[in-house]
Structures are given as C-alpha cells and as structure tokens.
C-alpha positions in Angstrom: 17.0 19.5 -58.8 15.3 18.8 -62.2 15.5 21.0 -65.0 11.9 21.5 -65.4 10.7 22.0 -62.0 9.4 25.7 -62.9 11.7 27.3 -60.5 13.6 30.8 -61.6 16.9 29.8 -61.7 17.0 26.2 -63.0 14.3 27.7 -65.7 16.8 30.7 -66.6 19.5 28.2 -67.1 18.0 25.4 -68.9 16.4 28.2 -71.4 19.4 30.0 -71.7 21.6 26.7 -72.3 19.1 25.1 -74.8 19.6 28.6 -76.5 16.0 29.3 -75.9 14.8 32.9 -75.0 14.7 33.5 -71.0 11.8 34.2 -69.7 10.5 37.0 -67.5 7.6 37.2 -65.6 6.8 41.4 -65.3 9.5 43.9 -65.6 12.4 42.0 -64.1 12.1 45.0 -61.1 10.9 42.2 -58.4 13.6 40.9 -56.4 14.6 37.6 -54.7 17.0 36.3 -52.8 18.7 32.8 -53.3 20.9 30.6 -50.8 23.1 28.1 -52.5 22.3 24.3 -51.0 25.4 23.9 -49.2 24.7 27.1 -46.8 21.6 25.3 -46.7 22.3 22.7 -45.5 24.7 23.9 -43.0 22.5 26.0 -41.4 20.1 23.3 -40.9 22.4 21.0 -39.5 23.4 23.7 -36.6 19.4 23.6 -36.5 19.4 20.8 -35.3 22.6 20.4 -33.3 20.6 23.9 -31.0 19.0 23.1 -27.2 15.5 21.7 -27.5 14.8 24.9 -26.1 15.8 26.5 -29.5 12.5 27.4 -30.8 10.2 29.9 -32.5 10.4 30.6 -36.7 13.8 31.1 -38.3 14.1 32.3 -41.2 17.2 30.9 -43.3 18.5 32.2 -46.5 20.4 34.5 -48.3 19.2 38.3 -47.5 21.3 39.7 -50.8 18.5 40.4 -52.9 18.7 40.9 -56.7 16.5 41.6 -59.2 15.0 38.9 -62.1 16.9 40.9 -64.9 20.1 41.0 -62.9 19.4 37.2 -61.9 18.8 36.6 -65.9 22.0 39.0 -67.3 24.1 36.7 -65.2 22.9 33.4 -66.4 23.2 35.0 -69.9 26.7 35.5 -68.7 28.0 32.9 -67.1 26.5 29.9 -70.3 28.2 32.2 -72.4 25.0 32.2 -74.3 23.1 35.2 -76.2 20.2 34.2 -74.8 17.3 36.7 -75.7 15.6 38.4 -72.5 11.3 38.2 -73.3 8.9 39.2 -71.0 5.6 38.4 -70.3 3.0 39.3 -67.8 3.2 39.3 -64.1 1.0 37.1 -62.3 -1.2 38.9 -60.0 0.1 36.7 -56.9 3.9 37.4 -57.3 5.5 39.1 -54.4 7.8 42.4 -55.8 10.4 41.2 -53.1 11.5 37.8 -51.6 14.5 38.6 -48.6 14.5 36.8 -45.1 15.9 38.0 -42.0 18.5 35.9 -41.2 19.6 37.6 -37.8 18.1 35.1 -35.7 19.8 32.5 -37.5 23.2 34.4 -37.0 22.8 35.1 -33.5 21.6 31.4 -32.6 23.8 29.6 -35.1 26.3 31.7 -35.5 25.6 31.1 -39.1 25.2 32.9 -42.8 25.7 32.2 -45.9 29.4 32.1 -47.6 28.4 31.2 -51.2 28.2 34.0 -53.6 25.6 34.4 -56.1 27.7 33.8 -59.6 30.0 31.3 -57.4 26.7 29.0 -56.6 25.1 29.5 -60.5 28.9 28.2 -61.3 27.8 25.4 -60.5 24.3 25.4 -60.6 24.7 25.8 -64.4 27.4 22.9 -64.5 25.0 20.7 -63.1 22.5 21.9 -65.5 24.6 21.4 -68.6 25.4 17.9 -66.7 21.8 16.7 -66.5 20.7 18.2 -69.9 23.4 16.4 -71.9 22.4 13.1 -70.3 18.7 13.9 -71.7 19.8 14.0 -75.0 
C-alpha cells in the first residue's frame, strides 16, 4: 500500500499524520465498508481451497458499514493528531453506500471477517507512520 495511492483510508491517515487537514469528499453521510488484508486474504485462500464446482460471484468484505466522518474522527483519534475535518464537493459518481453481502462467503467458506475496524487502522496507521518516516 502506498501512501498516495488516492484511496480513503491511507489518504485520511497520511493527511492526518503529516498534520494536514483531512479531507472529505460531500457531507461525510456516505458510507463504506472496509476489510482489513488479513481477512482478505483468508477468505481468498478458502476461495481457492472450494470444489471446482464452487462458482458464481462472491462478494468478500466487511458488511459493517461506517460513515466518512466516523471513518475520519477515528483516524483523528487514533494519530493522536488534531487534524482539521474540511470538506469539499462530492463527485457526481460517488456511491452514498459501499457494503457487500458476504452470506455466500459464510455459507461456502465458512468465513468472515475477525478484524475490527480501529484494530486494522492500528495498524494500518503504524504502517503509515513506518513508510512516511522513511520518505523523509
């Protein structure tokens, strides 16, 4: 993961760890849903331990959805940062909500996620603060 790759959540934390305001996109209201990489990655490795006659879409992920501010309040949070919170306009082509339906998953794979959302920005956010300090 790079720290400028223009997603949400490694944009949130680089801003808010370079003390730099986050940035929101519309009201905040829209939600998402985020699935830490080691859930992942063990739900694609049941994937593809299944029958070949395991087939047909499945949708992995985390279906706890959360809005941008919350997402934001808890990176301001968990840096220990004051990051400011600025908002700007909402592109016409963003979704208002982002949540898969896992229950396939669970019922083939026996699978779902484990990893909490401020357990996997833990460390998202140590990795960050990792990678940024060895860019200075």
């Amino acid at each position: 993961m790079h720290f400028n790759d223009g997603k949400v959540i490694s944009n949130f934390i680089t801003q808010a760890l370079q003390k730099k305001p986050i940035t929101i996109f519309g009201d905040g209201s829209q939600t998402r849903s985020f699935c830490y990489i080691d859930d992942m990655i063990e739900a694609i490795t049941r994937l593809m331990a299944t029958a070949n006659d395991c087939t047909g879409p499945m949708n992995l992920g985390n279906p706890v959805e959360l809005t941008i501010i919350e997402l934001a309040e808890k990176i301001v949070k968990l840096t220990g940062t004051r990051a400011e919170i600025v908002f700007r306009p909402l592109p016409m082509d963003d979704p208002r909500q982002r949540c898969p339906d896992i229950s396939f998953a669970q019922q083939v794979l026996d699978w779902q996620p484990v990893t909490g959302i401020e357990d996997g920005l833990k460390e998202t956010i140590h990795y960050f603060d990792k990678l940024l300090s060895l860019a200075t």
